[in-house]
C-alpha atoms as one frame of an Amber mdcrd trajectory, in Angstrom:
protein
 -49.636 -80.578  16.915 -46.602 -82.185  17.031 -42.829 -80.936  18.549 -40.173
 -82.650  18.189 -37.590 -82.024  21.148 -37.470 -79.716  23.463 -34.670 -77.915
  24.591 -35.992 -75.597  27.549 -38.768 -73.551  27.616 -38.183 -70.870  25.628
 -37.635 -73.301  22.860 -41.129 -74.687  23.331 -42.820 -71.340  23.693 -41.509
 -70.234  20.259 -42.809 -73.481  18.622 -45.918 -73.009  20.586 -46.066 -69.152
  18.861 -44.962 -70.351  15.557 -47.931 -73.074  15.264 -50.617 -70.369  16.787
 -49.256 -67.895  14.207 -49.829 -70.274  10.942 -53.355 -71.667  11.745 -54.679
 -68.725  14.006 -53.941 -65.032  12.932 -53.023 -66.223   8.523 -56.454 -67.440
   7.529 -56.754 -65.784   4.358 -53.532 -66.920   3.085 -54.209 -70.348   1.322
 -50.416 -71.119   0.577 -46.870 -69.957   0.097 -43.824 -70.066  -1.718 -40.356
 -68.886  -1.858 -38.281 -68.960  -4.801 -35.011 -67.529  -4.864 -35.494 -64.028
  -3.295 -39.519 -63.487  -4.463 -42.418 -64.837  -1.787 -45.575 -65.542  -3.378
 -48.138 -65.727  -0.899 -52.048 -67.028  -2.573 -55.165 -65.217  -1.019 -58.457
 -65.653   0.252 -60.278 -62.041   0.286 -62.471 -60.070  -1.292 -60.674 -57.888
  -2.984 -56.909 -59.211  -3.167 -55.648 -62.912  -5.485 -52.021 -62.845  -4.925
 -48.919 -60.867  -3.637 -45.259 -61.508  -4.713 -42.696 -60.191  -2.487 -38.918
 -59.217  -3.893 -37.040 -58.909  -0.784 -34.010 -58.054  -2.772 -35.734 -54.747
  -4.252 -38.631 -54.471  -2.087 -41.067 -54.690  -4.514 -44.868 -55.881  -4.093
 -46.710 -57.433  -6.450 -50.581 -57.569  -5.651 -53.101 -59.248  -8.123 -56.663
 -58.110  -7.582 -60.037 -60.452  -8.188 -60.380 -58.206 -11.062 -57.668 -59.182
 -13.034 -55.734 -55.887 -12.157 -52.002 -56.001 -11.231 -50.137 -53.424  -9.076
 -46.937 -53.112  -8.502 -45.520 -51.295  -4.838 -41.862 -50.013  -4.901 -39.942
 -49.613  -1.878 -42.179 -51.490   0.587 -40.048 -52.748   3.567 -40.130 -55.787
   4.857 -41.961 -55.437   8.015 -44.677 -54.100   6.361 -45.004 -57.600   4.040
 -44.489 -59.529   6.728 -47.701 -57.829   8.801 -49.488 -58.255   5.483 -48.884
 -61.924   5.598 -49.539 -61.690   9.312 -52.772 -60.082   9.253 -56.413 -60.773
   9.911 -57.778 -59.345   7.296 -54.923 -58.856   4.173 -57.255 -56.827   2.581
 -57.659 -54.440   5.742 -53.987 -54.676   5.842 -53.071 -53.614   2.880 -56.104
 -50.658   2.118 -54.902 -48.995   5.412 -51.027 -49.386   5.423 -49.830 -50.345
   1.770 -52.135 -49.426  -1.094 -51.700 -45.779  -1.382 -48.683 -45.050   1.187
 -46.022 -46.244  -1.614 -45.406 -45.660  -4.849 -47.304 -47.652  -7.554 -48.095
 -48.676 -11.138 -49.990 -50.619 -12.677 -48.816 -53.339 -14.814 -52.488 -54.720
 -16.157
């Protein structure tokens, strides 16, 4: 772990946080990407590939093992970002995503 300067100590415990929050509680995310206004977050689960994240529309894009596609209309941003956040996406998104918003599916 490395940190670069400190300023006082709230300043370290919020670097502290943010390292403990990418290798600790996002194991099944493998990588990430912005572009623009979409997040594209990779997946290792069971059941979920990928998710795509429109923060401009709040639409979510979920790609299943399967081959299946999904889109989510109207999901707010909290909500992604404890899907990102998550132990278990999958968990997450069975529980507080899949079937509280409105859907299609695109394949």
């Amino acid at each position: 772990m490395k940190i670069n300067a400190l300023i006082n100590n709230q300043g370290f415990f919020l670097k502290i946080y943010f390292v403990y929050y990418r290798k600790i509680k996002i194991m099944g995310i493998i990588s990430e990407q912005i572009s623009g206004d979409t997040i594209n977050v990779t997946i290792n689960s069971t059941n979920l590939k990928f998710a795509s994240y429109n923060t401009t529309n709040k639409t979510l894009m979920i790609t299943f093992n399967n081959g299946s596609i999904y889109e989510y209309y109207d999901v707010p941003w909290m909500n992604f970002t404890k899907f990102r956040a998550a132990e278990s996406q999958g968990k997450y998104f069975n529980t507080d995503i899949g079937k509280k918003y409105k859907y299609k599916k695109i394949k």
